[in-house]
Backbone as JSON, one array per atom type, in Angstrom:
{
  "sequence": "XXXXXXXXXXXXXXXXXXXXXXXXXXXXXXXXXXXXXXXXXXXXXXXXXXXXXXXXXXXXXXXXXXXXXXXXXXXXXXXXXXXXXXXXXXXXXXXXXXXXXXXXXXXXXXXXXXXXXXXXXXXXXXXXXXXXXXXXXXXXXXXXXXXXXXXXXXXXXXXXXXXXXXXXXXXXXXXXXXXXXXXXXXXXXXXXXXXXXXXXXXXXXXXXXXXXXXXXXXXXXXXXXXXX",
  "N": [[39.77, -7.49, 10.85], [36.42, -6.37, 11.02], [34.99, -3.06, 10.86], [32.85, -0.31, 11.63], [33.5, 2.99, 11.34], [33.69, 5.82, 13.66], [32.79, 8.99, 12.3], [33.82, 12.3, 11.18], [35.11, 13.66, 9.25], [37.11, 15.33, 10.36], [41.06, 15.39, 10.64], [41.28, 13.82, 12.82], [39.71, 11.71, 12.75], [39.65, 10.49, 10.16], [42.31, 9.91, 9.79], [42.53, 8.22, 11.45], [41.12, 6.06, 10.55], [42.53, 5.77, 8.24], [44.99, 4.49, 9.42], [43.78, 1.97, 10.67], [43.14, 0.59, 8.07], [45.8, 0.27, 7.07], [46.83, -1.03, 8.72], [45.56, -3.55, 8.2], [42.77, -3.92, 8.9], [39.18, -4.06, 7.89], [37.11, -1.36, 6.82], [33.62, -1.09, 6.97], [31.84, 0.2, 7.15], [30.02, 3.89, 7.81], [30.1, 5.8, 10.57], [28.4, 8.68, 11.5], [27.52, 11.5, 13.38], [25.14, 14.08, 13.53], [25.58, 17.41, 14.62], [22.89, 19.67, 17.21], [24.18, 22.31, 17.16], [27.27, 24.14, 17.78], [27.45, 23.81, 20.64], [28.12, 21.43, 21.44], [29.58, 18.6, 23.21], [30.46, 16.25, 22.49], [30.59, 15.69, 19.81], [31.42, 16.44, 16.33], [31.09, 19.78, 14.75], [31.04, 21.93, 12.92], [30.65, 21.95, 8.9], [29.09, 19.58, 8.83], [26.95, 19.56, 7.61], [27.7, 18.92, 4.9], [28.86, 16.74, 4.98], [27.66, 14.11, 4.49], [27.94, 14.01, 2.24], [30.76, 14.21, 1.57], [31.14, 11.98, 2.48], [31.09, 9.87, 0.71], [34.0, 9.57, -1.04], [34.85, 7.16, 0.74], [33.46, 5.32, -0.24], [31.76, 3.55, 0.97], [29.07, 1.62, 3.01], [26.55, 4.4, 5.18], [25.8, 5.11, 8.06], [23.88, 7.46, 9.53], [22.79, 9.96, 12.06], [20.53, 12.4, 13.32], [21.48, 15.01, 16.25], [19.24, 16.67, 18.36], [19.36, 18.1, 20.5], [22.28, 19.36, 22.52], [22.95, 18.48, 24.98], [24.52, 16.25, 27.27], [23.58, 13.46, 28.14], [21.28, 13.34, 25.97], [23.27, 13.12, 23.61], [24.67, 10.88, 24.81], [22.98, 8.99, 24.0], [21.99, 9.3, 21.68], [24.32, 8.6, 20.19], [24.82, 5.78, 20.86], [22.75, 4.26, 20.13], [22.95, 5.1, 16.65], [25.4, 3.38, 16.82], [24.36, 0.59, 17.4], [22.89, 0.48, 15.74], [24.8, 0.1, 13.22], [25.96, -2.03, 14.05], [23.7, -4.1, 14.04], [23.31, -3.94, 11.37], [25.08, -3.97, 10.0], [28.23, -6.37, 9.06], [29.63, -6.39, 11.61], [32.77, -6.12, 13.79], [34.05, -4.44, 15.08], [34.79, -0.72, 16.7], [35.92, 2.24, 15.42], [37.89, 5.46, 15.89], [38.66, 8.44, 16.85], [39.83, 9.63, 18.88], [42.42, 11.31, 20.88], [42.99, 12.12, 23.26], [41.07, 13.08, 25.19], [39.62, 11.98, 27.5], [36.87, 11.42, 28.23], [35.57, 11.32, 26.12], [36.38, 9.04, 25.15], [36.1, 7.4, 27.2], [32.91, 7.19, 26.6], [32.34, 5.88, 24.14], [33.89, 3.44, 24.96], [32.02, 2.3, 26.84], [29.48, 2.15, 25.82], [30.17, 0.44, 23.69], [31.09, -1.73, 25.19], [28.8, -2.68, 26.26], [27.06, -3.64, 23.92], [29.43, -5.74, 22.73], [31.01, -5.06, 21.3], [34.57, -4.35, 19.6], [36.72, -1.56, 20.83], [38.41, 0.36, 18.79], [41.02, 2.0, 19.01], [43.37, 3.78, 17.35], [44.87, 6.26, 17.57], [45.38, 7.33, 20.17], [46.41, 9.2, 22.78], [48.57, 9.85, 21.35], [51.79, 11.14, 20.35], [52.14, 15.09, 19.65], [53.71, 16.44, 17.65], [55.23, 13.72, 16.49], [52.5, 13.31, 15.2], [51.5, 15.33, 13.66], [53.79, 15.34, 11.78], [53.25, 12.65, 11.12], [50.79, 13.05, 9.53], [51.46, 15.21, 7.55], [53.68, 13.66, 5.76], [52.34, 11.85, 4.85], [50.63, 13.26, 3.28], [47.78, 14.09, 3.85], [45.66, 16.45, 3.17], [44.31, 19.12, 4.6], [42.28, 21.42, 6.73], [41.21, 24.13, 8.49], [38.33, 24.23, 10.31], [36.83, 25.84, 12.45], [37.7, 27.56, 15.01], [38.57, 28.42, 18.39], [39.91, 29.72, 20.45], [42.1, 31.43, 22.54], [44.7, 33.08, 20.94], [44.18, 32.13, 18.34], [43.37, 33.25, 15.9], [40.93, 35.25, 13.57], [42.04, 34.31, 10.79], [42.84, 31.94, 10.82], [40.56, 30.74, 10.12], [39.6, 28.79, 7.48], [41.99, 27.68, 6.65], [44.87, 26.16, 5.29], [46.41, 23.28, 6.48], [50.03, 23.29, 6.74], [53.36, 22.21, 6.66], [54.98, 24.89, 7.64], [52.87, 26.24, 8.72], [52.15, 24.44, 10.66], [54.27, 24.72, 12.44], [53.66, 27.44, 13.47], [51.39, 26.78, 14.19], [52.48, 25.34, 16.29], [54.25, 27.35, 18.16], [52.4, 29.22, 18.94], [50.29, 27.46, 20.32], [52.13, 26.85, 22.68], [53.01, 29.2, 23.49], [50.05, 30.31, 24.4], [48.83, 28.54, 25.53], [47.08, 26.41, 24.24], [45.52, 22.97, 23.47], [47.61, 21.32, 20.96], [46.65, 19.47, 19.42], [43.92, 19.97, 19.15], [42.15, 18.82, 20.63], [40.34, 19.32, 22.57], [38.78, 20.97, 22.05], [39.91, 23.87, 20.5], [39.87, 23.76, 18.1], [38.78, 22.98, 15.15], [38.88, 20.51, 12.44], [38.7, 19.68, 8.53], [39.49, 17.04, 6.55], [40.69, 17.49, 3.11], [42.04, 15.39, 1.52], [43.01, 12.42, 1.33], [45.37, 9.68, 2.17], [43.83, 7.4, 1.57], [41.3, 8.39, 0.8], [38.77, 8.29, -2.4], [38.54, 9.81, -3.79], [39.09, 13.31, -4.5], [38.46, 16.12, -2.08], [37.01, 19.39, -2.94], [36.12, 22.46, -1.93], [33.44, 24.48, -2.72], [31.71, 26.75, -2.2], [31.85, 28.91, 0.35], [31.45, 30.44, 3.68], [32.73, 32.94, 5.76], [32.45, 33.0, 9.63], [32.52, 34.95, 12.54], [32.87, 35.98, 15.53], [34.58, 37.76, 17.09], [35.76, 36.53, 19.2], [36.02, 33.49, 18.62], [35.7, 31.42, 15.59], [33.83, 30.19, 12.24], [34.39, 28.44, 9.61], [32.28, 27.85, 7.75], [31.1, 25.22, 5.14], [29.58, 25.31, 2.51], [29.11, 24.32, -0.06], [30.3, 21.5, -1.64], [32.82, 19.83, -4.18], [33.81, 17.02, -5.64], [36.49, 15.18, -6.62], [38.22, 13.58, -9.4], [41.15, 11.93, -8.36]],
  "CA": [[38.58, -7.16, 11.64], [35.37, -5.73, 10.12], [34.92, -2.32, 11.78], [32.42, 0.76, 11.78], [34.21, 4.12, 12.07], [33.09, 7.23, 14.06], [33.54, 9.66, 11.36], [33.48, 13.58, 11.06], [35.25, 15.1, 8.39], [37.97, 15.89, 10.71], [41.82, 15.01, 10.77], [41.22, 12.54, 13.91], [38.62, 10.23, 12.8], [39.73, 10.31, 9.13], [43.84, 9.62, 10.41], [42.28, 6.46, 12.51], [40.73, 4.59, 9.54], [43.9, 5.24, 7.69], [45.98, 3.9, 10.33], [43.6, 0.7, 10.36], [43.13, 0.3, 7.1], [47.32, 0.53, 6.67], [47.17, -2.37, 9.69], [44.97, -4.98, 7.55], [41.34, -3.57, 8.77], [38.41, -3.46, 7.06], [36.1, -0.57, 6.85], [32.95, -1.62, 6.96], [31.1, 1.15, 7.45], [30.92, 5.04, 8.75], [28.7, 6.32, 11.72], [28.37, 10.23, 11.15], [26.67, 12.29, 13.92], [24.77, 15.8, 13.16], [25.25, 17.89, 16.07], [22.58, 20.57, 16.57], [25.1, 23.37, 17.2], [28.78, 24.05, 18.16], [27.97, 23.23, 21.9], [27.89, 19.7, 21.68], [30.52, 17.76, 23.97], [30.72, 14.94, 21.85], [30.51, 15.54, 18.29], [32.53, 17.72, 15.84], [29.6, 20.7, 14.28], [31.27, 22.42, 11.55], [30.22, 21.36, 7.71], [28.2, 18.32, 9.44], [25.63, 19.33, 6.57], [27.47, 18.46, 3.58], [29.74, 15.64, 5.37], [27.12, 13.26, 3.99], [28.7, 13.89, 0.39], [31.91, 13.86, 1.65], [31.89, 10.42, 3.06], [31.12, 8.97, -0.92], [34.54, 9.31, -0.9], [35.24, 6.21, 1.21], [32.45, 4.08, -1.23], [31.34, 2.68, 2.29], [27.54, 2.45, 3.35], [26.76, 5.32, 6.33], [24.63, 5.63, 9.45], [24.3, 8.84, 10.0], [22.17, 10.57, 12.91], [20.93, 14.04, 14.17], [21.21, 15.25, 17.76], [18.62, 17.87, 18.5], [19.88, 18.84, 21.73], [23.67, 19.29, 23.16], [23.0, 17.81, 26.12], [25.15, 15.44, 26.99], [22.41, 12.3, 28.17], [20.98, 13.44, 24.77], [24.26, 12.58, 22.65], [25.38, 9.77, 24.26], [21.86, 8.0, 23.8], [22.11, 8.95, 20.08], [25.69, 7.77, 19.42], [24.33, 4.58, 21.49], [21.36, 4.18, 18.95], [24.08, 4.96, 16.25], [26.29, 1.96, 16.78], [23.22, -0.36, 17.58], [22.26, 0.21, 14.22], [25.84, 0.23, 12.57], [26.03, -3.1, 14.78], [22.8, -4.55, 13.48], [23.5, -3.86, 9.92], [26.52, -4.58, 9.18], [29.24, -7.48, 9.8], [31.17, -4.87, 11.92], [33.09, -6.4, 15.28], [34.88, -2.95, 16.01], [34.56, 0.29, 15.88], [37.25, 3.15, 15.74], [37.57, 6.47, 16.83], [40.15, 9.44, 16.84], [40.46, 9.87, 20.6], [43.85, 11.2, 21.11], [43.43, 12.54, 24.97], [39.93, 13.13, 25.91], [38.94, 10.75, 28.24], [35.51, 11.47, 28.42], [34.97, 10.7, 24.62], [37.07, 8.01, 25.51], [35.21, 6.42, 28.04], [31.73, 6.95, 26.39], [32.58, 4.9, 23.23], [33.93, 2.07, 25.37], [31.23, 2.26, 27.67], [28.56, 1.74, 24.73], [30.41, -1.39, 23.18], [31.38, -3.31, 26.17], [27.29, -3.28, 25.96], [26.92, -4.64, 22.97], [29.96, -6.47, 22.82], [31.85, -4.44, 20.15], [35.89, -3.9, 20.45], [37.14, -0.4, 20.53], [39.7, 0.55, 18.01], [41.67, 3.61, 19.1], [45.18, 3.77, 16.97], [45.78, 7.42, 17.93], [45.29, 7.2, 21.41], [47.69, 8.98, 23.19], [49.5, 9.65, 19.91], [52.51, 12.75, 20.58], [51.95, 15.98, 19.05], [54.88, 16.22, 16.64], [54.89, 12.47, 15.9], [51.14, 12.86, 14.81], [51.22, 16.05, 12.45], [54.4, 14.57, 10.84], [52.94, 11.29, 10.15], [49.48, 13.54, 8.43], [52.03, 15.49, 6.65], [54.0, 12.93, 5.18], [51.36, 10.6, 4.01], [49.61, 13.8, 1.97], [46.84, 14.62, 4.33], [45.54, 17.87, 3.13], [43.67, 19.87, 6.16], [41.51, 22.88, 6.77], [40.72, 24.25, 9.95], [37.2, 24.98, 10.18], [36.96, 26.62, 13.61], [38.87, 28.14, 15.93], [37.87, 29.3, 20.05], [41.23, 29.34, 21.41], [42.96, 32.69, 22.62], [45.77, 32.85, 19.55], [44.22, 31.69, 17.09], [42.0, 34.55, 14.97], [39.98, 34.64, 11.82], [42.89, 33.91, 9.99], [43.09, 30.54, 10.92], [39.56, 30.03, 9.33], [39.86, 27.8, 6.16], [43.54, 28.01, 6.25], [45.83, 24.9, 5.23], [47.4, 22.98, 7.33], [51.16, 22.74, 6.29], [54.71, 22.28, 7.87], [55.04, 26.05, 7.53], [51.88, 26.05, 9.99], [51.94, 23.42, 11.91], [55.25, 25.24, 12.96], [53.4, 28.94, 13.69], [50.25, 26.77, 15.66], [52.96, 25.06, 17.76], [54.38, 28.26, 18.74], [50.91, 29.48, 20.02], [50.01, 26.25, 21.52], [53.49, 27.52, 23.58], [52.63, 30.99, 23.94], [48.45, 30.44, 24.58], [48.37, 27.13, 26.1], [46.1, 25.41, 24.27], [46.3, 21.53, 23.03], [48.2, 21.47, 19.5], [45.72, 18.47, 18.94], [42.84, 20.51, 18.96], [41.22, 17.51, 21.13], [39.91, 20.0, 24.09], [37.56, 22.18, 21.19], [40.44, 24.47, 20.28], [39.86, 23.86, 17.1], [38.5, 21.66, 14.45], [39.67, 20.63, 10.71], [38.28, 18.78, 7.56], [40.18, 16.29, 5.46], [39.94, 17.31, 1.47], [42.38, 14.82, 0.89], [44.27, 11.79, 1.95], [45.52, 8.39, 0.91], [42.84, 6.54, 1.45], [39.82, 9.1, -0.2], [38.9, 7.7, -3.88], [38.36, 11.21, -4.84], [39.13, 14.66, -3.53], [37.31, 16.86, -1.58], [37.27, 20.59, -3.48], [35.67, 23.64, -1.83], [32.91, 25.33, -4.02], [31.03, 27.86, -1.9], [31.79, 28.81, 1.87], [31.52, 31.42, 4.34], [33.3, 32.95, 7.42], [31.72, 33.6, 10.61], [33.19, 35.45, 13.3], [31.96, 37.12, 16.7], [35.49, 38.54, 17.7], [36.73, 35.29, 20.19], [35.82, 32.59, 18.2], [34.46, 31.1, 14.44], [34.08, 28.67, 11.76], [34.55, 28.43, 8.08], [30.75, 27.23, 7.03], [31.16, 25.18, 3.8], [27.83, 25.53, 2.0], [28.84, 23.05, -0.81], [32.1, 20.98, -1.72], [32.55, 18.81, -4.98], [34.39, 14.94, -5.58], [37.0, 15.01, -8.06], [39.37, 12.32, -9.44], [43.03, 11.92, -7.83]],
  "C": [[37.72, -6.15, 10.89], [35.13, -4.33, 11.0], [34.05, -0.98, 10.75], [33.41, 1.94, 12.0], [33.51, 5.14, 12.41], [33.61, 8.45, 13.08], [32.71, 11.09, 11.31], [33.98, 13.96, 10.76], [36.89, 15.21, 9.21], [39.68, 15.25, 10.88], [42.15, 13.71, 11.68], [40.95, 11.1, 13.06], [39.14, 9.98, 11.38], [41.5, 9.55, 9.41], [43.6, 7.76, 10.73], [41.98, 5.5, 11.54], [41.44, 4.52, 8.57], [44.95, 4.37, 8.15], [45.58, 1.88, 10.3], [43.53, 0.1, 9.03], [44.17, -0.71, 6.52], [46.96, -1.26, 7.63], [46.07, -3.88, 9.11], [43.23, -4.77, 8.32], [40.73, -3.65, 7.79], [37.24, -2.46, 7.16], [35.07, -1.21, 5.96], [31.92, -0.77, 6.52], [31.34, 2.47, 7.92], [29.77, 5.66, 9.53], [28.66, 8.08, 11.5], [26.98, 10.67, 11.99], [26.77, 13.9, 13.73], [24.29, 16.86, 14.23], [23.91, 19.38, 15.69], [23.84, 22.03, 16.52], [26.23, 23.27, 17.91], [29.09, 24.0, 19.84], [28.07, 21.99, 22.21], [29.65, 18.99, 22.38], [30.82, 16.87, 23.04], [31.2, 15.0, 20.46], [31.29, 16.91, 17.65], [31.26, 18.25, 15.1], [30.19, 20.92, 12.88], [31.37, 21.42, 10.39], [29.63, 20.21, 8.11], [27.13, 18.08, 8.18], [26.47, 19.05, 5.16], [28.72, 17.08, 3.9], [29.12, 14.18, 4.65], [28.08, 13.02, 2.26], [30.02, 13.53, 0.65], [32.39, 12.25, 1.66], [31.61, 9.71, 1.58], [32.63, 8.81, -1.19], [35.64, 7.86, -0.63], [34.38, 5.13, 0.31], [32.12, 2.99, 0.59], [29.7, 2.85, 2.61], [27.59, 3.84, 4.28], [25.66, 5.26, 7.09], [24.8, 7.15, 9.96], [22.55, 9.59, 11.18], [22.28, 11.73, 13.01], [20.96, 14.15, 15.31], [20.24, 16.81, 17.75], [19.3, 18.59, 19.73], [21.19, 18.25, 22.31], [23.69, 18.51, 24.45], [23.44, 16.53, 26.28], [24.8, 14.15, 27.35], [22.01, 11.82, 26.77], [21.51, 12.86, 23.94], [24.21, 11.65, 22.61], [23.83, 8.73, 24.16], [21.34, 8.29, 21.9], [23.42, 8.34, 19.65], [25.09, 6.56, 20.01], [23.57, 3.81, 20.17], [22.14, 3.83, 17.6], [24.75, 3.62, 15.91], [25.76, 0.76, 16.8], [23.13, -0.45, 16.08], [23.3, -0.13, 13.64], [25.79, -1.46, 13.0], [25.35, -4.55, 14.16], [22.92, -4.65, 12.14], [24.08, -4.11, 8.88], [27.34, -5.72, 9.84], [30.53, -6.7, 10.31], [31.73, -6.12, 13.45], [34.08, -5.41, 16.05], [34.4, -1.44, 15.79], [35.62, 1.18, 16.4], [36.42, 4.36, 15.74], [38.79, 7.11, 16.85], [40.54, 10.03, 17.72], [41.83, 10.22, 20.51], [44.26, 11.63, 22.71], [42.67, 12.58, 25.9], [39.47, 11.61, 26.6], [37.51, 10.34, 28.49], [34.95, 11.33, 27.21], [35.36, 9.66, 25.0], [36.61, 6.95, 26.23], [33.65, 6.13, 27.7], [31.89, 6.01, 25.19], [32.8, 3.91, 23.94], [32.64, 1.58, 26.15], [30.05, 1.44, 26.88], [28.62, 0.79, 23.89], [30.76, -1.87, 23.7], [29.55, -3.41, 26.38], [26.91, -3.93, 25.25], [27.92, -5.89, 22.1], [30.99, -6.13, 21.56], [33.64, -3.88, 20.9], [36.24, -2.49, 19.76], [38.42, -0.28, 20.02], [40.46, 2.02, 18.19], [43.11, 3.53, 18.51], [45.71, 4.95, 17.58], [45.72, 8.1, 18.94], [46.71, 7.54, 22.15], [49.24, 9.5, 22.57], [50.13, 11.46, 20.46], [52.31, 13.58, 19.18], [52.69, 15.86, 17.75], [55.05, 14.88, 16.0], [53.68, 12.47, 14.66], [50.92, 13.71, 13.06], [52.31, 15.63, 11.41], [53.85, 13.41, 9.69], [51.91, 11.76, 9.23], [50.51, 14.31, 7.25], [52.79, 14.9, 5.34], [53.24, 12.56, 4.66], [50.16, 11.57, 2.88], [48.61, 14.12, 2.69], [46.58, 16.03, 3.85], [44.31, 18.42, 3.89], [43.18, 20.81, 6.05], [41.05, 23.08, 7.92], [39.05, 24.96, 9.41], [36.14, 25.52, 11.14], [37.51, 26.57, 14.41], [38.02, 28.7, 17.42], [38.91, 28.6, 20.7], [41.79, 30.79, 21.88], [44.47, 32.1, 21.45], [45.67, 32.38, 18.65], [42.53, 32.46, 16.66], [41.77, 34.06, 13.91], [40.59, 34.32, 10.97], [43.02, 32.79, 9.5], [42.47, 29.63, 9.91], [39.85, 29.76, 7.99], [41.09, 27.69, 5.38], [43.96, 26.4, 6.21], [46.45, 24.08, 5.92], [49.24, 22.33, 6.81], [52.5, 22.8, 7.04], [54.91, 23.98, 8.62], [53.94, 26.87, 9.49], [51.51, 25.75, 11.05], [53.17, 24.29, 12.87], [54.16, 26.81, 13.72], [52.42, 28.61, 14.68], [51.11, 26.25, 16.38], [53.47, 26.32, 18.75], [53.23, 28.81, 19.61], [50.39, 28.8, 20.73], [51.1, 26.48, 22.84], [52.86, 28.51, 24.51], [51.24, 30.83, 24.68], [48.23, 29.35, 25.74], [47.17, 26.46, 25.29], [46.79, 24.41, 23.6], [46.17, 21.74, 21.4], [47.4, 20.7, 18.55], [44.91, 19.0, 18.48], [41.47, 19.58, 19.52], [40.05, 18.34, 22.34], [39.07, 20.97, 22.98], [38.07, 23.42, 20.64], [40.25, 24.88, 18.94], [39.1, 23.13, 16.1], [39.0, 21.3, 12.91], [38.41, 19.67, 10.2], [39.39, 18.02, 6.82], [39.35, 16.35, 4.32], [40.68, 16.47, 1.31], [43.34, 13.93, 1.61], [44.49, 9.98, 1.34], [44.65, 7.3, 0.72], [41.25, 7.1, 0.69], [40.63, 8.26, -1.94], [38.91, 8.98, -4.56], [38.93, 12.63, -3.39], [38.42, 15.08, -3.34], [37.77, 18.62, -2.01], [35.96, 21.82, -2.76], [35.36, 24.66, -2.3], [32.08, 26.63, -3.46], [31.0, 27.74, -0.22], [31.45, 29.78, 2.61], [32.02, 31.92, 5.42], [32.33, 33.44, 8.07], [32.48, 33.63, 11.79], [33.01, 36.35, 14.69], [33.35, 37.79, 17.09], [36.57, 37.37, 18.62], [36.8, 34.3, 19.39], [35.21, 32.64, 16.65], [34.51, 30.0, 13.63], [34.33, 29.16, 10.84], [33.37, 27.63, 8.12], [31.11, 27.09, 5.47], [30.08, 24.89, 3.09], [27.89, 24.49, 0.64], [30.36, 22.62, -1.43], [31.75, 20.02, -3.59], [33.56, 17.57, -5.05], [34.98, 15.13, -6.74], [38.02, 13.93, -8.09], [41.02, 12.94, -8.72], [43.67, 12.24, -9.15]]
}
């Protein structure tokens, strides 16, 4: 099956078009929305501005959109727009997506291709905690969180690694704090520099922290593409 992916940089959406890939998919394409700022319901914010480079990576065309305003009418009538075009453009008949709990991402993607008649590809739907970071660990995923607004998880976090070592110290706080280990509820967010399906790596050349005291990101101001 020819398929579009919803793609942002982040462990989810990058996981999902490994997963299809692995299952005899073809990536077709990658939809990439540019939120304006870190209130957006829908869309993942951090490094959004140099994600464009990133996705060369995959050697895939890209549709990529901005959202001026968070509002959530606003979004889903640009991801709508989005997939229309991805739809139109390409020989896509699916599109995926790194949903793992949210239902309300969950339901706006289906919502928008039982319109146009597109099938929703969710592999990690659902997918258990421990199961999930195993299977990224194993297969080489290399991770970066690149914001944090969770109680227990400080500036530290920002542009830190994700490794067994880790994954072990955020489950404990996901314990202790309550929040989801996923990072599906806005706890958190990551980038993929590297995994088995990129043609090149993703290397981190100039970034910055930002921090109000509760919450922040890692802003990466420019990345470069190097051989495996």
């Amino acid at each position: 099956m020819n398929f579009a992916a919803l793609f942002s940089g982040g462990k989810d959406s990058t996981f999902a078009i490994s997963e299809l890939v692995r299952q005899g998919h073809n990536l077709t394409c990658l939809i990439v929305m540019q939120p304006a700022n870190d209130e957006s319901m829908l869309f993942h914010y951090p490094c959004t501005k140099i994600l464009r480079k990133i996705t060369k990576v995959f050697d895939v065309p890209v549709v990529q959109l901005q959202c001026s305003s968070p509002d959530k009418d606003s979004e889903y009538e640009q991801l709508q727009r989005a997939i229309a075009i991805a739809s139109s453009s390409y020989p896509i008949t699916a599109i995926s997506n790194g949903c793992i709990s949210s239902k309300f991402q969950y339901d706006i993607i289906h919502k928008i291709c039982r319109e146009i008649n597109l099938t929703v590809l969710s592999p990690i739907w659902q997918i258990e905690s421990d199961f999930y970071f195993n299977q990224l660990l194993d297969q080489g995923f290399e991770i970066i969180i690149t914001r944090v607004a969770a109680s227990g998880l400080d500036k530290s976090w920002l542009g830190k690694t994700i490794d067994r070592s880790n994954y072990l110290k955020l489950k404990k706080l996901s314990e202790k704090f309550g929040f989801n280990l996923t990072f599906e509820g806005g706890e958190a967010e990551t980038l993929v520099l590297n995994s088995p399906i990129y043609k090149k790596k993703v290397v981190v050349k100039q970034s910055t922290v930002e921090w109000d005291g509760l919450r922040g990101i890692f802003e990466i101001a420019e990345v470069d593409l190097i051989e495996k």
